[in-house]
N, C-alpha and C positions, 0 to 999 in steps of 0.2 A: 436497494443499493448494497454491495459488498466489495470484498475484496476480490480481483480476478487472478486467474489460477497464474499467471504469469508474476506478480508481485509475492502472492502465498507460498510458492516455489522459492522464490529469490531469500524471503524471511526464516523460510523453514520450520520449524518447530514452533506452535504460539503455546505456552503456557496459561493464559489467561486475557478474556477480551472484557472491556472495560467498554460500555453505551451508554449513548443518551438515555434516560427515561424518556416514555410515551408522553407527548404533549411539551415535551420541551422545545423553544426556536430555539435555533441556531445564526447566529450571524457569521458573513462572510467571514475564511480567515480564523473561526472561533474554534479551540480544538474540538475535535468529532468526536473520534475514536482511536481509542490505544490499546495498544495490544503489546503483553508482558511475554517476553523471552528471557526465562533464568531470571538477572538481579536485573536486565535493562528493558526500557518497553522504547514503545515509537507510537507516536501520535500523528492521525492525518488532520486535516483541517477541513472545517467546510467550503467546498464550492460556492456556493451561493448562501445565501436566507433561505431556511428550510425551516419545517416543522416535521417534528418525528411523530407518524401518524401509529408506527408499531415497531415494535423490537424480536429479535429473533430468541426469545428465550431458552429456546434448546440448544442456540447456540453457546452462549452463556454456559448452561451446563456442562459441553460438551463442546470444546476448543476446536476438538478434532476434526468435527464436520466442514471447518474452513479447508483443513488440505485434501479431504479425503469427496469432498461435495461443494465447490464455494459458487456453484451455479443455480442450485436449486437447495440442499438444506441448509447450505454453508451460509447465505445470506444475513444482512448485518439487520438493517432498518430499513422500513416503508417513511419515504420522508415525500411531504407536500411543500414545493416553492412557495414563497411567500414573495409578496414584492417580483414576482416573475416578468413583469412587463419592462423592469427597471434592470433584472436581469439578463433578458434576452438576448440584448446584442451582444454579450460577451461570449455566449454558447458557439461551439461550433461546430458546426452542421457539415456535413457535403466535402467538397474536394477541403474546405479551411480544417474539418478533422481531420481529413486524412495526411495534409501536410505539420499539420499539430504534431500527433501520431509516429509520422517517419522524423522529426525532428527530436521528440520521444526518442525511439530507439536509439539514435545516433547518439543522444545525452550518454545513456545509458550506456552504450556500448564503450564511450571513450570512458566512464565513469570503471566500470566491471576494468577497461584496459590496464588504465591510471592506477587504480589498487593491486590488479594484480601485479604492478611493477612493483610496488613498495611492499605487498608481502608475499614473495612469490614464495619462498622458503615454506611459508606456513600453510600451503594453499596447493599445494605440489600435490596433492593427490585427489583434487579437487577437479584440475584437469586432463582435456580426453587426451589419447595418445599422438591426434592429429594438432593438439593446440587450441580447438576451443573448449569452452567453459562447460564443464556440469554447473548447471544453475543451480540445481533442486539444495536448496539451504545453504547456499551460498553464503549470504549474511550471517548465519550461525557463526562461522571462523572467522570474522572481520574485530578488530580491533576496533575501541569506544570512539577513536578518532573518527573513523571511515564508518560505524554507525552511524554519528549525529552528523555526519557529513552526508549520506545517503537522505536521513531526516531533513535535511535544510533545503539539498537542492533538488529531491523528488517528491515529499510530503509535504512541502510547506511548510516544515517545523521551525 
């Protein structure tokens, strides 16, 4: 499991990742993983009941391999469901991801809209000449409000 390169863009810069140890479960909802930007961090939550079967240790060392690789060395933890069968129905598979997914963006997009209305001033060089957004660390220039506000209605926090 990690982060994918579209989220790792949007946060920008991690100064430090924070993991389960090996052999720890996890319950639904229970924080996972947080990841330290400067003095603020964000924590994601678990999906499911999991157990952490390994942890990416060089990532730990080396923050960097999430933006520069988060698909092969950038990887967080190897986690095994627990309780899976009790989990199952809520997964979604087939055309229910992909309308999950497009419903996803949409959040997001009105979400990226909505801030950019309320700091456009501070954000004005962030966008392209045609009007959309450079993402790549976007979150970096976002004020504490619109941080724990990204945390609550995209992490889980």
């Amino acid at each position: 499991m990690g982060v994918d390169d579209f989220l790792q863009r949007l946060l920008g810069h991690i100064d430090d990742i924070a993991l389960p140890p090996v052999g720890a479960t996890l319950k639904e909802g229970e924080p996972f993983v947080t990841v330290r930007q400067g003095g603020r961090t964000a924590t994601s939550r678990a999906p499911m009941d999991r157990e952490v079967c390994a942890v990416n240790s060089e990532l730990m060392k080396n923050p960097t391999l999430l933006r520069r690789d988060p698909y092969t060395r950038g990887w967080l933890v190897a986690l095994r469901p627990t309780g899976l069968a009790a989990n199952l129905s809520r997964l979604k598979v087939g055309e229910d991801a992909l309308a999950w997914l497009r419903m996803e963006v949409s959040r997001l997009q009105k979400f990226l809209s909505d801030m950019l209305r309320v700091e456009q001033h501070a954000l004005v060089g962030l966008t392209a000449a045609d009007g959309g957004v450079h993402v790549d660390g976007l979150l970096e220039h976002v004020d504490e409000e619109t941080w724990r506000r990204f945390q609550k209605e995209f992490l889980g926090a």
